[in-house]
N, C-alpha and C positions, 0 to 999 in steps of 0.2 A: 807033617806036623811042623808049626812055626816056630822056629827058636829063637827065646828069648835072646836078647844082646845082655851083656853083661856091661856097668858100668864100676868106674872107677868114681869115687867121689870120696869128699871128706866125712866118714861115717861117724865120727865123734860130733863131730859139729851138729848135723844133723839127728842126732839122738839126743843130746841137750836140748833144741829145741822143741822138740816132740815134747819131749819130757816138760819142761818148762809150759809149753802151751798146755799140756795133756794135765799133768799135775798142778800146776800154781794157779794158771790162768782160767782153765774149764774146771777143775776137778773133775774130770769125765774118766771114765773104764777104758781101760783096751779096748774092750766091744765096743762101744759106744763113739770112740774114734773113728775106729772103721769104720761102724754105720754111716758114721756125719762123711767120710770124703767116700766109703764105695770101694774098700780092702776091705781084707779078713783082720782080725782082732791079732790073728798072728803074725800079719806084716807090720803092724804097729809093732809088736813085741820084738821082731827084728830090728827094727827100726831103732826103737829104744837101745838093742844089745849090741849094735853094732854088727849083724850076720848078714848084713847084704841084702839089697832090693831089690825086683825086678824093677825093668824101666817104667813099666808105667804105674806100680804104685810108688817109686820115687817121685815121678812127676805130679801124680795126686797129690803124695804128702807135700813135698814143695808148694802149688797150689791153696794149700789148708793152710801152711803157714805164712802165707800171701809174700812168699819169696820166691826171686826169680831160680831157677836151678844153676845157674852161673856161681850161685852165690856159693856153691857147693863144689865148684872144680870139677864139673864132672868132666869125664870121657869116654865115651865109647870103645870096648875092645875086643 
């Protein structure tokens, strides 16, 4: 079984803008997030809470919010 890497990133930051895109700008669902980038409704809902992402629905959500992932400090640990 492949294990995920875990990332370090600024997780506030990045819940603002979900948020902001998710609420202000789409008014779209959790679910409805997920569908459009290809996560579950409950990696948005992390996302939002600040509980930690796997790498690659970080790098979708990043993606979705047409930011680079740099922009987030991440690193790999």
């Amino acid at each position: 079984m492949k294990s995920e890497r875990k990332l370090k990133y600024n997780e506030k930051s990045l819940s603002i803008a979900v948020k902001t895109r998710r609420w202000i700008e789409r008014d779209l669902t959790m679910k409805e997030v997920g569908q459009e980038i290809g996560i579950s409704g409950k990696a948005v809902w992390k996302a939002e809470n600040c509980k930690g992402l796997s790498e690659q629905s970080f790098l979708k959500i990043c993606a979705w919010l047409q930011v680079e992932p740099a922009a987030y400090q991440i690193e790999t640990i």
